[in-house]
N, C-alpha and C positions, 0 to 999 in steps of 0.2 A: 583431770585433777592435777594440781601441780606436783612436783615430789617435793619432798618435805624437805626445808633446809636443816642442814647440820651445824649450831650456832656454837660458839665458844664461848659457853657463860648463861647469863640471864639475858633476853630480847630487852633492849633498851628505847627498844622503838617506841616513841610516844604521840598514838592516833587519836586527834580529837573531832567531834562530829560537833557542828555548831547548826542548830535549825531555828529558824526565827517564823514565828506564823504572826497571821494580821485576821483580825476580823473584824468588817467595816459594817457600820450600820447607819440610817437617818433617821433621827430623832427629831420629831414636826415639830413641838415644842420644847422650851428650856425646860421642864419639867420632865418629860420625856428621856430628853438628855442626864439630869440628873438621875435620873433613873433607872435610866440604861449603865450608869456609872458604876451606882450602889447595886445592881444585878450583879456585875462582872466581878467588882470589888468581894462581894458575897462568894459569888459562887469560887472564885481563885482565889481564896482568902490562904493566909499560910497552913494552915488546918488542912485541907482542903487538898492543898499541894502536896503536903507532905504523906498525905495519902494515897496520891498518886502514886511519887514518885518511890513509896515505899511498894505499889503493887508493881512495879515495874522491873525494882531490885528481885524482888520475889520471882517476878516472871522469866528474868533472865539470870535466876539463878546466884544472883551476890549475896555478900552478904554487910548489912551496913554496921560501920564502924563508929560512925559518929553522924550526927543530925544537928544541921543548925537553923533558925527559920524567925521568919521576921514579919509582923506588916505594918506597911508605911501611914501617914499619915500628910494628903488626902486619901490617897488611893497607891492601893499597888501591893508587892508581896514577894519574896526572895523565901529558897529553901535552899540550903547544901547539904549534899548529907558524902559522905566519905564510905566510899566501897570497897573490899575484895572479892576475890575469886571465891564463887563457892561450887557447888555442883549440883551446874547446868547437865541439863538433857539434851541440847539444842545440835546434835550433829556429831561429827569428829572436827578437832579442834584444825584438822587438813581442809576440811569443811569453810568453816567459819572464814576464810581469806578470798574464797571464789567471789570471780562477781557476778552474783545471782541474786535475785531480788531476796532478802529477811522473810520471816514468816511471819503471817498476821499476827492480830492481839489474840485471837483462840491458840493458838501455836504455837508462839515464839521462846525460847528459853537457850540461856547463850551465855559465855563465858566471860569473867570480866576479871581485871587484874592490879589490885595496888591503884584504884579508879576513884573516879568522883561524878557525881553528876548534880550539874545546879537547875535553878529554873527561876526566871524572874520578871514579873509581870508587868506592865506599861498601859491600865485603863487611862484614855486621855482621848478630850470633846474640845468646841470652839465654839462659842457661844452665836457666830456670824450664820455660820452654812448647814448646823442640822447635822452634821458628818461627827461620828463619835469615831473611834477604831480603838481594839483591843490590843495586845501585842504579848507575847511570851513569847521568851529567849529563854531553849534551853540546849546545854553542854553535856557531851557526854565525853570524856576523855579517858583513854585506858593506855595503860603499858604490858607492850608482854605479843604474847603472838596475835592475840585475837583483832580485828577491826570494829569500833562501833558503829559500821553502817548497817549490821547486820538488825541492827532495832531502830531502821529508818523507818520500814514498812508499819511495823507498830506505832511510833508515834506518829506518823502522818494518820493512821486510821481514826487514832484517840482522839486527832480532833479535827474539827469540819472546818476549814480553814480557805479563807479568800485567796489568799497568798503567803507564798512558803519562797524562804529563801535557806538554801542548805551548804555548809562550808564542810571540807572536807580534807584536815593537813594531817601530813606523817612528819615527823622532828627528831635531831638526832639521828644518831645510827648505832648500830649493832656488830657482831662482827662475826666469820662463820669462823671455823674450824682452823682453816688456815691465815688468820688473822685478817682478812679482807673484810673490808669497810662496808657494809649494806646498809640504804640509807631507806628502801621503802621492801617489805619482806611478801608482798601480794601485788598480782598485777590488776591495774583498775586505767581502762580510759573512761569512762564515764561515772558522777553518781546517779543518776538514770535508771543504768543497768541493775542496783539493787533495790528500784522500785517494782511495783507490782505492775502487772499489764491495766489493772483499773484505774492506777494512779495515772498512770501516763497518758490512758483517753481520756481523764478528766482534768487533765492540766496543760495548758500550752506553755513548754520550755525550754528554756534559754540555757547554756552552757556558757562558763569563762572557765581556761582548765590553766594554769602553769605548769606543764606536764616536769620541766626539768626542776621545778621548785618542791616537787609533791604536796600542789595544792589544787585543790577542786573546787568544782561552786555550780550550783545549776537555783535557777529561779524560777519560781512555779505562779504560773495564775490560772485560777479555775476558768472554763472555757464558756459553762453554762451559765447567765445571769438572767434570774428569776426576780424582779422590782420587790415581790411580799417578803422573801426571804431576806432584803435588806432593811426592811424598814420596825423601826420599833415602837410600840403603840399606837399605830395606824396602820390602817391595809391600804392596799394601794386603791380601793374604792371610797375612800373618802377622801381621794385629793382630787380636783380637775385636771382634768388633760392639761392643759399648760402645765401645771406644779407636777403633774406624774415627769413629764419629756426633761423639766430643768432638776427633778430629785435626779432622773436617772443619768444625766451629763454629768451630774457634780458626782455621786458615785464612781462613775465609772472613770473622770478623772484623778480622784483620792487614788482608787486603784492603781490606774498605770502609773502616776507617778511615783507612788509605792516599788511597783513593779519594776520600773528602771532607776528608780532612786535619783530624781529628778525631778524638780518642779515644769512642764510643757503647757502649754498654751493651750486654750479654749478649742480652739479651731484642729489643733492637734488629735486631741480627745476624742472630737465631734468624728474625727476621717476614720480613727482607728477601727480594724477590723479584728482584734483577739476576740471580740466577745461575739457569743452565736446566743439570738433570742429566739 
C-alpha cells in the first residue's frame, strides 16, 4: 500500500478515463440494416441512458447535481449529468489509487469528486457491405484523490463489447506540504493492471503509454469470433458457404481496422491471426 501523501490544500489533480466500445454486426438486408438501427437507437435512447448512468452514480456512490440529455435525429443520443462525492463504501480512499483491478458491477462502489460523467452514442450502417457497428463513448472525469479507473471493471462488464479502446490522462498538479509540484498522485504502468483476469483472457491487447506525459491508452479486441453472434436477422445457416467465408472477411476486417484505426487491405485481414475460431 502506498503511504499516503500529505498535500497542501485540496488535490487538484484532474483524472479522466475515456472508454470507447464498438459493436459490429451484418445485416443481410437493407431492411435488416434498418433495423438493426432502430434496435440500437431504441434500446440507447436518452431515456435509457440516463438510466444507466444514474445506476452507476448510485453504485459508485455520487451524487448527481444536474442531468442533461438529448436524442438526435436520425439516430444517436448524448447524457451528462454533473456529479459529486457522496458516500461510497468502495475501500479506503489509500485504496482507491492501487493498481488492482475495480470490482465487478455486483461490488463496485467508489468515491467521486466535483465529477462529471457523459456518454454518447454513434448507431451508423452503409448501405454497400451488410456491416452496421454501434459506438458509445463514455467519460468519466474526477478531481480530488480518487482515480476513475477503479469503474473500469464495471463498465467493461455492462456491456458485451467487440472492441474497447481505453484513454487514461492525469492534468495539472497539486502540491504537498512542503510546496512541491506533484503532477500524478498514484503509481500506474499499465491500464491493464485494473482489469479483471476474465477481461484480459478475453481480449487481445495492445498498450501505447507516454509514461512522462501521464497518459495511458490500451486497445482491446475480443479474441473469440463466433459468425451467429455477428449477424442480425439471419443465422449463419441460411447463407451458403461462399456468403458465410465473404460475411466473415468483411467482419473481421471492419474489426481490425477499428482496432488499429486504420483503413488495411484485403489480403491483410485475410493473413491476420487475433482471432481464434
Amino acid at each position: 500500500m502506498n503511504t499516503k501523501l500529505k498535500l497542501h490544500g485540496f488535490n487538484n489533480l484532474t483524472k479522466t478515463l475515456s472508454f470507447n466500445i464498438y459493436d459490429i454486426c451484418y445485416a443481410k438486408t437493407q431492411q435488416h440494416c434498418q433495423e438493426y438501427i432502430q434496435y440500437i437507437d431504441e434500446a440507447y435512447n436518452s431515456k435509457r441512458l440516463t438510466d444507466i448512468l444514474t445506476k452507476v452514480t448510485r453504485i459508485i456512490g455520487a451524487t448527481i447535481l444536474n442531468t442533461s440529455c438529448q436524442d438526435y435525429d436520425p439516430q444517436g443520443a448524448s447524457v451528462t449529468m454533473l456529479i459529486a462525492e457522496g458516500d461510497g463504501s468502495f475501500g479506503e480512499k489509500s485504496d482507491l489509487n492501487e493498481e488492482t483491478p475495480g470490482p465487478l458491477p455486483d461490488a463496485i462502489a467508489a468515491h467521486l469528486d466535483k465529477s462529471h460523467i457523459t456518454v454518447h452514442t454513434y448507431p451508423e450502417s452503409h448501405p454497400d457491405n451488410g456491416i452496421s457497428t454501434f459506438r458509445a463513448d463514455i467519460d468519466v472525469s474526477t478531481c480530488g484523490v480518487i482515480s476513475p479507473l477503479k469503474a473500469l471493471n464495471f463498465l467493461l462488464h455492462s456491456f458485451d463489447s467487440d472492441i474497447v479502446t481505453v484513454d487514461y490522462r492525469v492534468r495539472g498538479f497539486t502540491r504537498d506540504v512542503s510546496g512541491k509540484k506533484l503532477f500524478i498522485d498514484h503509481n500506474i504502468n499499465s491500464i491493464q493492471n485494473y482489469l479483471s483476469k476474465e477481461a484480459r483472457e478475453r481480449y487481445q491487447m495492445i498498450d501505447v503509454n507516454v509514461y512522462q506525459e501521464n497518459i495511458f491508452h490500451v486497445k482491446m479486441l475480443l479474441k473469440e469470433f463466433i459468425l451467429d453472434n455477428y449477424l442480425f436477422g439471419a443465422g449463419e445457416n441460411e447463407f451458403e458457404k461462399a456468403e458465410v467465408l465473404q460475411i466473415k472477411q468483411q467482419l473481421k476486417r471492419e474489426m481490425l481496422e477499428i482496432f488499429y484505426g486504420r483503413n488495411i487491405s484485403e489480403n491483410i485481414a485475410l493473413k491476420h491471426d487475433l482471432f481464434n475460431e
